[in-house]
N, C-alpha and C positions, 0 to 999 in steps of 0.2 A: 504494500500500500504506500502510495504518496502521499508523505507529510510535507508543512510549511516552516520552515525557518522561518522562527519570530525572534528578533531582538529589540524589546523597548530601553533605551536609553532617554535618560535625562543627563543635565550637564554634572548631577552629584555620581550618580549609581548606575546601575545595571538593574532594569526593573526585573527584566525576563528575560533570558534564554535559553529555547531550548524549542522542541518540534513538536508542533500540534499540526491536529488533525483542520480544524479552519477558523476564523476570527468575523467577528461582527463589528464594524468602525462606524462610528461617528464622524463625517465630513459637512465641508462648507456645504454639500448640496445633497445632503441624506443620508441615512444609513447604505451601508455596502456590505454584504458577503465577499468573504475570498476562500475559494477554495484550490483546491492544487491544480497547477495547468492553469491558474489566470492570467489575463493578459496586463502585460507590463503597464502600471500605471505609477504616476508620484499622485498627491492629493493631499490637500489642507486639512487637519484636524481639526472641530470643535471640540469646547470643552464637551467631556460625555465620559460614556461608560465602555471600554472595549471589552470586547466576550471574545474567551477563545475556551476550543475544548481541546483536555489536555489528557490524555489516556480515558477517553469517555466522558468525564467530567466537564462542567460549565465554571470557567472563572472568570472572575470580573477583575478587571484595573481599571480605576479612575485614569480620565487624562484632563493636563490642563491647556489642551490648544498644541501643536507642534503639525509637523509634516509625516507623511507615510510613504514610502517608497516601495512598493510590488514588483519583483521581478524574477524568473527564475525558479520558483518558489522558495523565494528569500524575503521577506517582509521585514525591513526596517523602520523603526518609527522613534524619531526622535520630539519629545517633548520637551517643556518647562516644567514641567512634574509630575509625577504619576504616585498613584498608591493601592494596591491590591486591597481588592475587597474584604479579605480579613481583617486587614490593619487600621482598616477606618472605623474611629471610633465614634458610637452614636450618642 
């Protein structure tokens, strides 16, 4: 099966990496699915929720606005900050 190389980077950390199955974005003109074999795109982030699943499982990371790069099946996405859905306290 073909996975997607996700790396979210911010300018402190390393939010995520490592290979899922596919991700749900928040962009300047709506949500987007990617799954493997997508066609190469860059694209503006809003602030929002990314969904990726990760050995079956749904995770969420906050993002606070950055860019996304799809290519290859290599998804880069650099942010101003990010914070997985665990770590946000309510």
């Amino acid at each position: 099966m073909t996975l997607l190389k996700l790396c979210v980077l911010t300018p402190n950390q390393i939010v995520w990496d490592s290979e899922v199955k596919q991700i749900i974005l928040f962009t300047n003109s709506g949500q987007i699915g990617i799954l493997p074999n997508h066609i190469p795109i860059a694209t503006v982030l809003d602030i929002g929720i990314l969904r990726l699943n990760f050995n079956g499982q749904w995770f969420s990371i906050a993002l606070m606005g950055g860019v996304a790069r799809i290519a290859n099946n290599t998804i880069t996405i650099l942010v101003n900050d990010a914070e997985r859905g665990s770590e946000i306290s309510h």
